[in-house]
VMD Tcl script that draws the C-alpha trace (Angstrom):
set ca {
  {8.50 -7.11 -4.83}
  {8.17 -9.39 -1.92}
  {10.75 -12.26 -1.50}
  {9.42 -14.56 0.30}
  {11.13 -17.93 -0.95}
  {14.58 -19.28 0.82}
  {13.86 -17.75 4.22}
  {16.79 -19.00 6.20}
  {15.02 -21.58 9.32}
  {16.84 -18.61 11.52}
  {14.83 -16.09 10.20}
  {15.70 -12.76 8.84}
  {17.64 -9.61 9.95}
  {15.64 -6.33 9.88}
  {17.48 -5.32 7.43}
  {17.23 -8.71 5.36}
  {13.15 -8.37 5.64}
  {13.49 -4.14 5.03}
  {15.29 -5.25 1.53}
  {13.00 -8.37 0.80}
  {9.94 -6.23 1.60}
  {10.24 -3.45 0.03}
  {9.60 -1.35 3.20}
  {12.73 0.48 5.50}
  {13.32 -0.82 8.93}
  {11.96 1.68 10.26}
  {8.35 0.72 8.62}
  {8.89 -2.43 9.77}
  {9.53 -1.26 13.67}
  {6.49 1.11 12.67}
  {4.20 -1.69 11.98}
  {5.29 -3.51 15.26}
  {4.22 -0.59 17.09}
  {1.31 0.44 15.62}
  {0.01 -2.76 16.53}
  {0.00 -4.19 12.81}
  {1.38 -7.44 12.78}
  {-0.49 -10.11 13.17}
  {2.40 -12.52 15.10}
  {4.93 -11.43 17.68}
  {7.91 -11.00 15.59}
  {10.89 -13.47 16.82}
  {14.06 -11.88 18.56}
  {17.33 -13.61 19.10}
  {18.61 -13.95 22.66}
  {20.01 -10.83 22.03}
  {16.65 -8.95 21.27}
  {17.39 -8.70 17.38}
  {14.38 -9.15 15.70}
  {13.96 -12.13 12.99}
  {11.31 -12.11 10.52}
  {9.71 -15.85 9.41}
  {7.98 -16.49 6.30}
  {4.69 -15.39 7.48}
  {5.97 -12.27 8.97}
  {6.97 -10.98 5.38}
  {3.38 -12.42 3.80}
  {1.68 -10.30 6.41}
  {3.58 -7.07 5.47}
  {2.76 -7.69 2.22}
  {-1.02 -7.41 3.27}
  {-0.20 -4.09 5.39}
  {1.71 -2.65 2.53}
  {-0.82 -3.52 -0.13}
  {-3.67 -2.31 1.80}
  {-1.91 1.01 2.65}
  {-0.87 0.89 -0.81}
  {-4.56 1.44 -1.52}
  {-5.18 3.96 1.37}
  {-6.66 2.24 3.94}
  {-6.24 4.22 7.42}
  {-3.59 2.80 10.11}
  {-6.20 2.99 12.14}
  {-8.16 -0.05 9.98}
  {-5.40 -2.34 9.30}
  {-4.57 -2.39 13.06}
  {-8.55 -3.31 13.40}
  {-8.38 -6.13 10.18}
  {-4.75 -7.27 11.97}
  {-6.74 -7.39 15.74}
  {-9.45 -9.86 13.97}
  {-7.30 -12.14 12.09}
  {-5.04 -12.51 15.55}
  {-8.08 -12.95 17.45}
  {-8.96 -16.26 14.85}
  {-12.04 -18.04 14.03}
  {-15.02 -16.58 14.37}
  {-14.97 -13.26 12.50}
  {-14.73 -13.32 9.77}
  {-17.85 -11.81 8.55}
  {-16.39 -8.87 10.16}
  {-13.13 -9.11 8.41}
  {-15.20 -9.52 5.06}
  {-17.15 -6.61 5.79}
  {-13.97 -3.91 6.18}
  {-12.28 -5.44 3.49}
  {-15.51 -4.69 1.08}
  {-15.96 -1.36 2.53}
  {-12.31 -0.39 1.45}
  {-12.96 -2.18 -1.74}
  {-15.47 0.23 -2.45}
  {-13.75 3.19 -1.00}
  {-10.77 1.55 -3.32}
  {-13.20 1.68 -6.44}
  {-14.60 5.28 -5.47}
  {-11.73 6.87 -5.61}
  {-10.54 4.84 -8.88}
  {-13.50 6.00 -10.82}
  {-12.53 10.04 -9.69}
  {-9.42 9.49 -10.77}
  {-10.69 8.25 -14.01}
  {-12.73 11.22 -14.70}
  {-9.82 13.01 -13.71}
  {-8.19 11.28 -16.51}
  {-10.60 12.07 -18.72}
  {-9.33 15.63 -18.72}
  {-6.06 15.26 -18.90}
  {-6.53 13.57 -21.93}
  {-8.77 15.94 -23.62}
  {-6.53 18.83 -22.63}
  {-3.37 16.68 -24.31}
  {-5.77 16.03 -27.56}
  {-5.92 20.27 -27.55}
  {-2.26 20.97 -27.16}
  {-1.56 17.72 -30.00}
  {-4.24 19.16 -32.04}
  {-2.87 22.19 -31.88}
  {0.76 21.74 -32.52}
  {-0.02 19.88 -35.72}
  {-1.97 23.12 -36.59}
  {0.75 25.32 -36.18}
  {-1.17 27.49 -33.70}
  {-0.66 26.24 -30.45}
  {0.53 30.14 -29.48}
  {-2.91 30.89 -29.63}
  {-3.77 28.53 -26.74}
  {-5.28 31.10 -23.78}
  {-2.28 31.75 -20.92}
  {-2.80 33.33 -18.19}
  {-1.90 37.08 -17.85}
  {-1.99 37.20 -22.01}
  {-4.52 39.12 -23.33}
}
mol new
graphics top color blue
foreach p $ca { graphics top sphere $p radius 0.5 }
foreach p [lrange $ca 0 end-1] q [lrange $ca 1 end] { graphics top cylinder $p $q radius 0.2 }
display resetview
């Protein structure tokens, strides 16, 4: 959803980078805060913030990453590396593969999960076609 193309040299409003990201304004300010951007974010002599190109790319990374569930707490440690430049990135590798397999984890639960569902929906379809789905067990009918 990100637009990152045709940035204006200015920069863009808050509310310009809210739309282009995909994230509200106040995620944005959120992010600033919590100490998850990885570049001070321009202001105009009037303390407006603008977002550059690499602003937006970076929130892209946040949002993905929280997308997948990492913790605040880790994208404001993966954010503190990357600022802090060469020279760690075999740390940086090693969070990133930890939430990949936290990532795949909790992917494979949720395909068992599936699993279920699915057999449950073949019971009700099987049913139905029989003509005796009233006889499926509810609760409090005896």
């Amino acid at each position: 959803m990100l637009e990152v193309k045709s940035i204006p040299e200015a920069g863009l409003t808050i509310a310009e980078a809210a739309r282009r990201s995909g994230v509200s304004a106040h995620t944005l300010r959120y992010y600033e805060r919590a100490g998850l951007v990885v570049t001070q974010v321009d202001r105009t002599s009037g303390g407006r913030r603008r977002y550059r190109k690499l602003d937006l790319e970076w929130i892209k990374i946040c949002t993905k990453l929280r997308a997948t569930g990492m913790p605040i707490k880790l994208i404001r440690r993966y954010a503190e590396l990357v600022s802090a430049g060469r020279g760690n990135e075999e740390e940086r590798l090693a969070l990133l593969e930890a939430h990949r397999a936290d990532v795949l984890a909790r992917l494979a639960e949720l395909e068992e999960n599936l699993k279920l569902i699915d057999r449950k929906i073949g019971v009700y379809r099987g049913r139905l076609e029989a003509g005796d789905a009233d006889g499926l067990w509810a609760p409090g009918q005896s």
